[in-house]
TORLUM-29568 format. One record per residue (C-alpha): residue number from 1; residue in one letter; chain; x, y, z. Coordinates in steps of 0.02 Angstrom, whole numbers, plus 50000, padded with zeros to 5 digits. Last residue first. Layout:
% residues N
NUM,A,A,X,Y,Z
...
***
This chain:
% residues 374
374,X,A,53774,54978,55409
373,X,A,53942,54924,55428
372,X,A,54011,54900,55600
371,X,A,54171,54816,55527
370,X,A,54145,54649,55609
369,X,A,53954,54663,55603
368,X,A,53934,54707,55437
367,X,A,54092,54582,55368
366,X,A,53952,54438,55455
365,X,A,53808,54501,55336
364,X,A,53919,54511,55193
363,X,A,53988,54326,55199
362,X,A,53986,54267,55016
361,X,A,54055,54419,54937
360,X,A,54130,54541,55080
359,X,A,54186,54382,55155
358,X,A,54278,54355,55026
357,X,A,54339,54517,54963
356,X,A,54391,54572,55145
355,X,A,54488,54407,55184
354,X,A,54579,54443,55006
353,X,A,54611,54607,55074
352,X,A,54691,54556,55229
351,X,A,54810,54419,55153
350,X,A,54856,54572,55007
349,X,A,54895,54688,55164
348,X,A,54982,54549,55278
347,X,A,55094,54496,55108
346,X,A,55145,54676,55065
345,X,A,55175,54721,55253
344,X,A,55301,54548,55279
343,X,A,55360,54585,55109
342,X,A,55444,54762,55173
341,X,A,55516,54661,55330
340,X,A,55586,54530,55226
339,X,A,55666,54645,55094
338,X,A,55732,54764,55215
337,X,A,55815,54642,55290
336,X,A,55909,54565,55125
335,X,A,55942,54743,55095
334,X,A,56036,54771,55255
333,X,A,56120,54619,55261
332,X,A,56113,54427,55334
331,X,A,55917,54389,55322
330,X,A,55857,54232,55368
329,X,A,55770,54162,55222
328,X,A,55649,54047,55315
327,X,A,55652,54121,55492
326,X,A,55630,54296,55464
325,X,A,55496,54260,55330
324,X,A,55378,54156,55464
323,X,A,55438,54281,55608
322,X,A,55345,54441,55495
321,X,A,55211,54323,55466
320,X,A,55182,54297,55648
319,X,A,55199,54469,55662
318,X,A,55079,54549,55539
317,X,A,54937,54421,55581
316,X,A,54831,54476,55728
315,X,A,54893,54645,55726
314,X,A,54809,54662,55548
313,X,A,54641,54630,55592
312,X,A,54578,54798,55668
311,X,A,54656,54924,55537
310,X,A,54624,54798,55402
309,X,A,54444,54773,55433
308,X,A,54440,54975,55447
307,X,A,54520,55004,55276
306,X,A,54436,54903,55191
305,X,A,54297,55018,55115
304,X,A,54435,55152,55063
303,X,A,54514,54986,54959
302,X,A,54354,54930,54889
301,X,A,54309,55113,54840
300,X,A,54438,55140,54729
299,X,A,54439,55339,54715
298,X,A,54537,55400,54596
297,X,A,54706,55470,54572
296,X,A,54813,55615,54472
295,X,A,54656,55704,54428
294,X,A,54722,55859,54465
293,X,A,54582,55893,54589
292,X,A,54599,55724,54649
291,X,A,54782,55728,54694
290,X,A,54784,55912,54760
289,X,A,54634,55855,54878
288,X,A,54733,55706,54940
287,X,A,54909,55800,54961
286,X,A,54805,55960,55050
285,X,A,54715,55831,55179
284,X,A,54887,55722,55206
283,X,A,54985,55875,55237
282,X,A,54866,55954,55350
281,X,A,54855,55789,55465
280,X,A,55034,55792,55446
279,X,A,55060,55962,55504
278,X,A,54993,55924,55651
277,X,A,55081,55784,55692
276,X,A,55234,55856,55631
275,X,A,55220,56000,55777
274,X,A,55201,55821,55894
273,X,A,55345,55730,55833
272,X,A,55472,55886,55832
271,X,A,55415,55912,56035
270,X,A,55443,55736,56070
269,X,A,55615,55722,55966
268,X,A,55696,55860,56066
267,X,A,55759,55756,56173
266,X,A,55854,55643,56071
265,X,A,55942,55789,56028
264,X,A,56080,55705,55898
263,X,A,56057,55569,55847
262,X,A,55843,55550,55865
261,X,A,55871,55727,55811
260,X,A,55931,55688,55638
259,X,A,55796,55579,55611
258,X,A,55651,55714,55693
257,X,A,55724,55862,55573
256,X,A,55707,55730,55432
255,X,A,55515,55731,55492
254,X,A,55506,55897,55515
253,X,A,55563,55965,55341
252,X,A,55490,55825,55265
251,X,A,55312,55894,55344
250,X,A,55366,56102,55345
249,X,A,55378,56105,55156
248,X,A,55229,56042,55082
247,X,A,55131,56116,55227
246,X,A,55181,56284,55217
245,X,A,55138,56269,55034
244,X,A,54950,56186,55063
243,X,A,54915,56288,55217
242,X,A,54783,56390,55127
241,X,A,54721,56242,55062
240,X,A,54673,56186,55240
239,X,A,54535,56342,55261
238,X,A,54505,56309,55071
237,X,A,54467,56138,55071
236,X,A,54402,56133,55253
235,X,A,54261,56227,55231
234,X,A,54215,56275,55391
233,X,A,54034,56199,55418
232,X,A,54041,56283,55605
231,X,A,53997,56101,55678
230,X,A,54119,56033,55541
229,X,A,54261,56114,55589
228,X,A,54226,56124,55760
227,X,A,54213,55936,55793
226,X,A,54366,55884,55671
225,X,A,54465,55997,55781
224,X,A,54376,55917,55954
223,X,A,54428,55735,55878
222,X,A,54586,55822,55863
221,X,A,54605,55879,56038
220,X,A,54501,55736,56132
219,X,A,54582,55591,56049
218,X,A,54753,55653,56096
217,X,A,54715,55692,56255
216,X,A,54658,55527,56287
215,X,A,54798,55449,56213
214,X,A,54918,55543,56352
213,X,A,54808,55511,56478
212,X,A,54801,55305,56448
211,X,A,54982,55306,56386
210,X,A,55048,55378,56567
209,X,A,55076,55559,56585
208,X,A,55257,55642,56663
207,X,A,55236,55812,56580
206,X,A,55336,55889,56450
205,X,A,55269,55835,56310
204,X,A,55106,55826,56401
203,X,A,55109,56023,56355
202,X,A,55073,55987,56187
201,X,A,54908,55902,56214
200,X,A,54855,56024,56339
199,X,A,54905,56172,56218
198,X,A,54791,56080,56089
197,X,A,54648,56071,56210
196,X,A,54655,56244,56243
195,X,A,54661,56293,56041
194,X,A,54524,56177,56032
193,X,A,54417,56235,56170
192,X,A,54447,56415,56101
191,X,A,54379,56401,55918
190,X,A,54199,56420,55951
189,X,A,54142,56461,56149
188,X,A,53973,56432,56182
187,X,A,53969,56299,56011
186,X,A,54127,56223,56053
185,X,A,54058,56212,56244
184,X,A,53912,56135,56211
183,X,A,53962,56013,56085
182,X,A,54110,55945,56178
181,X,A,53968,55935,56324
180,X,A,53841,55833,56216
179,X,A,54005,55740,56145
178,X,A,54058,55669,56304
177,X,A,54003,55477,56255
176,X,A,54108,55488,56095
175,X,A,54256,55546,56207
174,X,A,54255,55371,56273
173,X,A,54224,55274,56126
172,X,A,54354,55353,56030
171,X,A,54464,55295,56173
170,X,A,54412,55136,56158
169,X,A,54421,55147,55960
168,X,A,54610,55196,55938
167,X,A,54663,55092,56089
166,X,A,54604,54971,55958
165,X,A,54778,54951,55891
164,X,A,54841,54842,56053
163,X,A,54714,54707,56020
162,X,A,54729,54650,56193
161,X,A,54698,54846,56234
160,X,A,54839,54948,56261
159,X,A,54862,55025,56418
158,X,A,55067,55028,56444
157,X,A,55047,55136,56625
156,X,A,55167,54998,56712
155,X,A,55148,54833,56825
154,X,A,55148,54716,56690
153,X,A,55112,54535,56694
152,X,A,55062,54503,56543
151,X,A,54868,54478,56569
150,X,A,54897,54634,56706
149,X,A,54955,54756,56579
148,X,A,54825,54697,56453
147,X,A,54709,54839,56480
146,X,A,54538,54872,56413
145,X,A,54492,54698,56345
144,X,A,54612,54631,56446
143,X,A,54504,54658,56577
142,X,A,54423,54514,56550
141,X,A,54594,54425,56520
140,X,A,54682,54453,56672
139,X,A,54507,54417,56789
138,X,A,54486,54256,56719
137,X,A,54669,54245,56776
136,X,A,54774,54225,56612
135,X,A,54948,54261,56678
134,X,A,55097,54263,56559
133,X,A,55244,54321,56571
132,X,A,55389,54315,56436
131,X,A,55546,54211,56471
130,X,A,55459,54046,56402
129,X,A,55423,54169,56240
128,X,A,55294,54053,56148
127,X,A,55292,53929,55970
126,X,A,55364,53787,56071
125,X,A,55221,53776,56176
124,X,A,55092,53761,56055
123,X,A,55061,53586,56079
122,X,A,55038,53602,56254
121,X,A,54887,53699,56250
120,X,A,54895,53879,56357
119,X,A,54975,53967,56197
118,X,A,54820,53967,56140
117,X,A,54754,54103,56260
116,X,A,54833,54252,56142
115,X,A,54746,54174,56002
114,X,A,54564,54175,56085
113,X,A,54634,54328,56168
112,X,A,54658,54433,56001
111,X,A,54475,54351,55941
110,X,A,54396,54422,56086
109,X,A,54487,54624,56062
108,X,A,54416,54594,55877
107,X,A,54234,54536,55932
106,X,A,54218,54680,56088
105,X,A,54284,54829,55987
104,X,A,54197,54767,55822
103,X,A,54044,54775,55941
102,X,A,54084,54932,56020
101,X,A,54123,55052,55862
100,X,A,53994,55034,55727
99,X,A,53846,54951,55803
98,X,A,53863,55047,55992
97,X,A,53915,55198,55886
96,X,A,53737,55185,55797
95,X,A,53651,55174,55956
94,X,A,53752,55310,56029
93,X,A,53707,55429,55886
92,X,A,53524,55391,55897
91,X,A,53547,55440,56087
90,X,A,53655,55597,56026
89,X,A,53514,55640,55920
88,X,A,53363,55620,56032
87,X,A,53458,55724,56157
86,X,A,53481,55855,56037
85,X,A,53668,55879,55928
84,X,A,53612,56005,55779
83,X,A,53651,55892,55617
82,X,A,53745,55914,55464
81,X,A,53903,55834,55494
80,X,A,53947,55801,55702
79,X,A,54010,55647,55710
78,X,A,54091,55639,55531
77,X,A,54211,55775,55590
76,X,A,54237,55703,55755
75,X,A,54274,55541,55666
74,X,A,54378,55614,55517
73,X,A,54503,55725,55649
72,X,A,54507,55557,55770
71,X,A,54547,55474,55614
70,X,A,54687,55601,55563
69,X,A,54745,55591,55746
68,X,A,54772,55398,55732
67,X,A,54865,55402,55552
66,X,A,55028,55513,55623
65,X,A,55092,55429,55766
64,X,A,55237,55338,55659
63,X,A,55249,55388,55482
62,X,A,55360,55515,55447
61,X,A,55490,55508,55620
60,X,A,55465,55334,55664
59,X,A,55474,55298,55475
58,X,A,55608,55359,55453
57,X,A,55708,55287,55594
56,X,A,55663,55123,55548
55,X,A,55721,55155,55358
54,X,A,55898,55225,55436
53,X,A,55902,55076,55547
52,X,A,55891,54963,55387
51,X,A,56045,55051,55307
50,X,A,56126,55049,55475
49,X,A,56129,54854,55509
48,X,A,56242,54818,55635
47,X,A,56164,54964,55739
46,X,A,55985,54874,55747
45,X,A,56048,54748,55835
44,X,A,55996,54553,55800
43,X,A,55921,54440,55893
42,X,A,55739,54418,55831
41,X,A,55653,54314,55942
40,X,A,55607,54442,56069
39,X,A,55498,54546,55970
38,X,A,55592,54715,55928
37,X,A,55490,54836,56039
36,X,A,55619,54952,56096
35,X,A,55710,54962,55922
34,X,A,55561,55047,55871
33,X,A,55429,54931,55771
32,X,A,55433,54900,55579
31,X,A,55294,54806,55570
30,X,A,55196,54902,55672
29,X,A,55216,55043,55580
28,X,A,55221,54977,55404
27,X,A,55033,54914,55445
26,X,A,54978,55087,55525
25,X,A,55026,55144,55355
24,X,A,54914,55043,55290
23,X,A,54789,55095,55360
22,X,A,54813,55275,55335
21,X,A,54840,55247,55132
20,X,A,54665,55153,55129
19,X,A,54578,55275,55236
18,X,A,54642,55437,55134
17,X,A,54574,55436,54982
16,X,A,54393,55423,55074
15,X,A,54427,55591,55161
14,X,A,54472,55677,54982
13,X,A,54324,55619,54924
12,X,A,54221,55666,55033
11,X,A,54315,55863,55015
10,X,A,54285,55854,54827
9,X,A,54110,55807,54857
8,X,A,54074,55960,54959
7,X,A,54175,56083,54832
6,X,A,54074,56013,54697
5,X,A,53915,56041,54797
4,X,A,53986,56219,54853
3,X,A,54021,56264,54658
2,X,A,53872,56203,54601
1,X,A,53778,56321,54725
***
């Protein structure tokens, strides 16, 4: 019995190790964006500077994509821990989800078009894209809140929210409402949903989806994964641990497999991205657990507690710091570069944290509602 509880608390812990780490990560990610989504004042190509393209292209291949599914894994998880799923529970679970996950949806996608709509007043003029479309119909920015395709002007499957990194929670939303079925047919038919619903999500490799369909089946398979595992009570330290090796070897294998395709079989990078995925998520669980167990980290609970409030703030902020640095020292080299953009993340993390601590001091009861705290 000790053994289980220590095992249980172990495998928390390991869980909370990693929400600090993930959102940060997320950070890096979209401050170092694919050459695709350089923001339009910065004028420089990637290819003059090969030092700093090597960086980007590492952490496309290591870090990009690979935070989301873990939460998905956590949340469906977490959804489904201890209990047997009746009506009166999945109502009590909506309730809570309606505290924890739509209202921070609602307030952070508002305050992204609050700033987004400032660009209206004339004395911000100078600070916007005059090439860049902009349309903010009342229509445009209510449904900005799912889409902001329309707010920009886009005719195209891009289906980010206004605050693009809560496409995370809208879809979590989503397959949080189909969980009485999920449940259903995981326990009817144990392992084989999942190992359907991860040959769906591999298979849209190779078919022509748009972001909407493609997130959605990526938020059903491993939200599904963390569903099984926890409505079977697998326990996930030794079913993962027995991974650990493969693991350890196949995730830098993969992800420098993914840079040298990117030159080489550009095509193949999809298919490379996705196996790391998974492997990732097992990576990540294994490194965490190995950590504690050897007692090579602890668990600061400020930083696993902020992990949301930076997850849902940071988009607000990393960029326009990001353009504050570029301008100012103007970098000329690779390391000068690499020095601006790598500040940028420090700077939005530590800005994002001391928000956290203060509100978390004298505003607690407003932190609760912005974070979904209960």
């Amino acid at each position: 019995m000790m053994k289980l509880q220590s095992h249980r608390g172990l495998h928390s812990q390991a869980l909370d190790l990693l929400r600090f780490p993930l959102a940060v990560i997320i950070v890096v990610v979209h401050t170092f964006p694919a050459l695709s989504e350089q923001p339009s004042w910065i004028h420089f190509k990637l290819e003059d500077f090969p030092i700093f393209k090597l960086l980007v292209d590492f952490i496309q291949s290591f870090l990009r994509g690979q935070s989301v599914p873990i939460y998905y894994f956590i949340s469906g998880y977490v959804f489904f821990l201890n209990i047997n799923l009746t009506h009166e529970k999945y109502i009590q679970k909506l309730k809570n989800r309606i505290k924890t996950l739509l209202i921070p949806y609602f307030i952070w996608n508002l305050m992204a078009l609050a700033i987004t709509l400032l660009r209206i007043l004339p004395m911000f003029g100078h600070y916007t894209d005059p090439d860049k479309t902009f349309d903010p119909t009342l229509s445009n920015c209510l449904i900005s809140f799912w889409s902001d395709s329309k707010l920009f002007g886009r005719d195209d499957a891009f289906s980010n929210p206004i605050n693009a990194p809560l496409w995370f929670v809208r879809d979590l939303i989503i397959v949080v409402i189909f969980t009485p079925i999920l449940y259903k047919i995981i326990r009817k038919f144990r392992y084989w949903p999942i190992i359907f619903s991860a040959i769906l999500w591999f298979g849209s490799i190779f078919l022509n989806l748009s972001a909407l369909e493609d997130g959605f089946l990526t938020a059903f398979f491993f939200f599904s994964w963390g569903a099984y595992m926890s409505i079977y009570k697998k326990n996930m330290i030794s079913e993962f641990g027995y991974f650990f090796n493969v693991s350890v070897f196949l995730y830098p294998f993969l992800g420098i497999l993914g840079m040298i395709a990117i030159y080489c079989y550009p095509d193949a990078t999809s298919v490379i991205k996705h196996l790391n995925i998974v492997v990732g998520l097992l990576f990540a669980y294994n490194m965490a657990v190995w950590l504690l167990k050897n007692n090579y980290c602890k668990i600061n609970n400020f930083l696993a507690s902020s992990s949301f409030f930076i997850y849902v703030s940071h988009i607000l902020i990393c960029a326009r710091i990001l353009k504050i640095l570029y301008l100012i020292f103007n970098p000329m080299n690779d390391f000068s570069l690499i020095a601006v953009y790598a500040s940028s993340v420090v700077i939005t993390v530590l800005i994002l944290l001391a928000t956290f601590y203060i509100l978390k001091k004298h505003l607690p009861s407003l932190l609760n509602v912005l974070t979904g705290r209960k």
